[in-house]
N, C-alpha and C positions, 0 to 999 in steps of 0.2 A: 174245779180240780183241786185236788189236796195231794200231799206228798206225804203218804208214809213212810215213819222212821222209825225203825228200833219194833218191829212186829213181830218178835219170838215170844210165845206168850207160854208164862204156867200151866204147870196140868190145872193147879188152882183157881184157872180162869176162867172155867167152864167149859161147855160141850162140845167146844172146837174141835179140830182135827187132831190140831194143834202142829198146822201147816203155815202160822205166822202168817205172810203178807196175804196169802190167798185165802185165807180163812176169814182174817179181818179187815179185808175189801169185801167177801162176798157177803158176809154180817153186816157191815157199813151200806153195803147197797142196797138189802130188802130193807133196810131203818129207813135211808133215807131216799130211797127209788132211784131208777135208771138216771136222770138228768144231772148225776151228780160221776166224775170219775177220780179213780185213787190210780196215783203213780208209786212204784216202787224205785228210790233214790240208787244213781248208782255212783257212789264216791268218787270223785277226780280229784287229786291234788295237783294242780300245775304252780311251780314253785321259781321257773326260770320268769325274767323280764328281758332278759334280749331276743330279739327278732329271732334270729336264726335257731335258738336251744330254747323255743317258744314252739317253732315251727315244728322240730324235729319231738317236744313232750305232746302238744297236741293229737300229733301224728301217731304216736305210740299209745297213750292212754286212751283217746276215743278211737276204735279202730272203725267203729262203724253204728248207725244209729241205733238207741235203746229198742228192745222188743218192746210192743204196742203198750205194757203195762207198765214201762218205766220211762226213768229218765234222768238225765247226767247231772249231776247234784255237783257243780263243778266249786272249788275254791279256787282261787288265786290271788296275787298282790293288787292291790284295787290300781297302779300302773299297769298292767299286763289286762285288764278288762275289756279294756276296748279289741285290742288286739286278737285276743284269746275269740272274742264272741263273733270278730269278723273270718279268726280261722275256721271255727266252726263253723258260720256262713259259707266258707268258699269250699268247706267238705261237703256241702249239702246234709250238716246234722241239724234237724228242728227240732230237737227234744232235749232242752237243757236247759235248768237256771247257772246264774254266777252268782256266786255270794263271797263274801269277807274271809 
C-alpha cells in the first residue's frame, strides 16, 4: 500500500489526463501490477487533548469512512494518539494512519 500526496501534475509531465491522483495510481499500477494499492491522503488535523473536545473534533472531521481509494491521513499531539485511534475504533473507521 502507498499513500499518495501532492498528485496534481504539469501539462509538462506528460500524456496524462492530468487528473492527478487517478492518473498517477492508474500509471503506477500497469508499472507495477495489480498486487500493489495507492490510497489518496485525506487531511485531518485534530489539535484538542481533552477527552470531551477530542470527542466532539473526531466526530466532526471524520464524519464517515474514506471512499475505497483513500484514507485519513490523521495529525495529532502524540498525547491524544492513543485516544484519537481508540475513537476512531469505536466509529467503526479502518482506514487511517496517525502521524506527528
Amino acid at each position: 500500500m502507498f499513500v499518495l500526496e501532492g498528485t496534481e501534475l504539469p501539462q509538462a509531465a506528460g500524456t496524462f489526463n492530468h487528473n492527478g491522483f487517478a492518473d498517477l495510481s492508474k500509471r503506477l499500477t500497469a508499472d507495477l501490477g495489480q498486487d500493489v494499492k495507492f490510497l489518496q491522503p485525506v487531511a485531518v488535523n485534530i489539535t484538542s487533548t481533552a477527552t470531551a473536545d477530542l470527542k466532539k473534533e473526531v466526530a466532526d472531521k471524520c464524519t464517515q469512512n474514506p471512499n475505497e481509494n483513500q484514507i485519513y491521513a490523521i495529525t495529532c499531539p502524540e498525547k491524544s494518539r492513543r485516544a484519537v485511534k481508540q475513537l476512531l475504533d469505536d466509529r467503526g473507521c479502518t482506514c487511517y494512519l496517525i502521524t506527528e
